[in-house]
N, C-alpha and C positions, 0 to 999 in steps of 0.2 A: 981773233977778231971779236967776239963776242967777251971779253974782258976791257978792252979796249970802249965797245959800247955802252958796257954796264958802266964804265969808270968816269964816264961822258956822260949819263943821265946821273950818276951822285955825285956829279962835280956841279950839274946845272942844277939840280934840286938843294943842294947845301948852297950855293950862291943867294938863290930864292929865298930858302927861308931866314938866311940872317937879316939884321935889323942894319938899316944903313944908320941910323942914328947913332954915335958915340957911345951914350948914355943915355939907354930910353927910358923916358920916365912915365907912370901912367897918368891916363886925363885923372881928374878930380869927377867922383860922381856925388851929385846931389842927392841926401837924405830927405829933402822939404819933401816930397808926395807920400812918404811914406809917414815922417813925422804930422801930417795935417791928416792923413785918415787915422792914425791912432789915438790921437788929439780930438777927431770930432767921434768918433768911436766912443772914447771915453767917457764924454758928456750926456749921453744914456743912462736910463737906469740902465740895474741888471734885470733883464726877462726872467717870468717867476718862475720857469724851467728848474732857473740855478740855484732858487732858495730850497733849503733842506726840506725833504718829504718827509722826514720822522725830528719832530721835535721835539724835547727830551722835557719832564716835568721839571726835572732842578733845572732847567733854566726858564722854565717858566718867566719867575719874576725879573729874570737880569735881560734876558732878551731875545724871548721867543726861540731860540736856535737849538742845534745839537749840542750833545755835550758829548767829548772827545779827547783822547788824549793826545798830545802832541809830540815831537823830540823836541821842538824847540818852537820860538813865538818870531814875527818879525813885524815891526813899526809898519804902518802903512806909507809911509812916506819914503822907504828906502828906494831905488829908479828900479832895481831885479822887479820890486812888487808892482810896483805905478806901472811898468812897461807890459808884466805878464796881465794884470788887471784890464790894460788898456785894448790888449789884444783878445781878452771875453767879454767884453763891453761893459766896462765897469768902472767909475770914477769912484774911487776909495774916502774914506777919510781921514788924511795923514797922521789922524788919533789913535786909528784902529787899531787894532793887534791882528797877525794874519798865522794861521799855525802851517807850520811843515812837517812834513811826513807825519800825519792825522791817522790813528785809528779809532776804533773801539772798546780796545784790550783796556779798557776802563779801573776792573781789578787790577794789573800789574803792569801799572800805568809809570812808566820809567823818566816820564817827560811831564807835562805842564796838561792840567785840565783846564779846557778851554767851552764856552759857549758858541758857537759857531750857524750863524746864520747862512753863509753859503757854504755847501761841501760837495758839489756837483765835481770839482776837481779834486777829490781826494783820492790817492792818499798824498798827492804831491802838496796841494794846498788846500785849507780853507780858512774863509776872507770873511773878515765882519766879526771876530771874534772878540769874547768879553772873558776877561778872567771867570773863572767858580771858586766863590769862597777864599 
């Protein structure tokens, strides 16, 4: 009796949970709220939180920032940059140069040295950056 029951409640539960649809397809969801707050996000300065606390004398004259070594530089204009920028409140300018994976190690500096105005997100990124030299 008692297989008989079981076999009667996973017969009514497998009925329940299939899709009576053929082929279901999912609704379409809308990205506009998410795109309009990152959008007006964007159009902020950055808060002076995120500008560099230690600014470096060689870059004094190029632009106030850190100076840093990179692995590598990327356009401000590329959408990875404009979208993580957009989500620390930051309208870039698609001139700029922005470094990734940024340290210190200055001496045996493997990558690109960079001037770098913001570096509140390193060592993933910093943004505002001007070649050195």
């Amino acid at each position: 009796m008692h297989v008989s029951i079981l076999s009667f409640v996973v017969f009514t539960l497998s009925g329940s949970l299939a899709s009576t649809a053929p082929n279901p397809q999912p609704s379409p969801v809308s990205l506009d709220p998410v795109s309009n707050i990152l959008q007006s996000i964007g159009n902020a300065p950055p808060p002076a939180i995120i500008w560099t606390p230690n600014p470096s004398p060689e870059c004094a004259a190029i632009n106030k920032g850190e100076l840093q070594c990179c692995q590598g530089t990327l356009a401000g204009d590329l959408p990875l940059i404009q979208f993580l920028a957009a989500v620390y409140g930051y309208h870039l300018n698609p001139n700029d140069i922005n470094g990734i994976l940024c340290n210190d190690q200055l001496e045996t500096c493997p990558g690109v040295k960079v001037c770098c105005q913001v570096t509140a997100l390193k060592p993933l990124l910093s943004l505002y950056c001007q070649d050195y030299k």
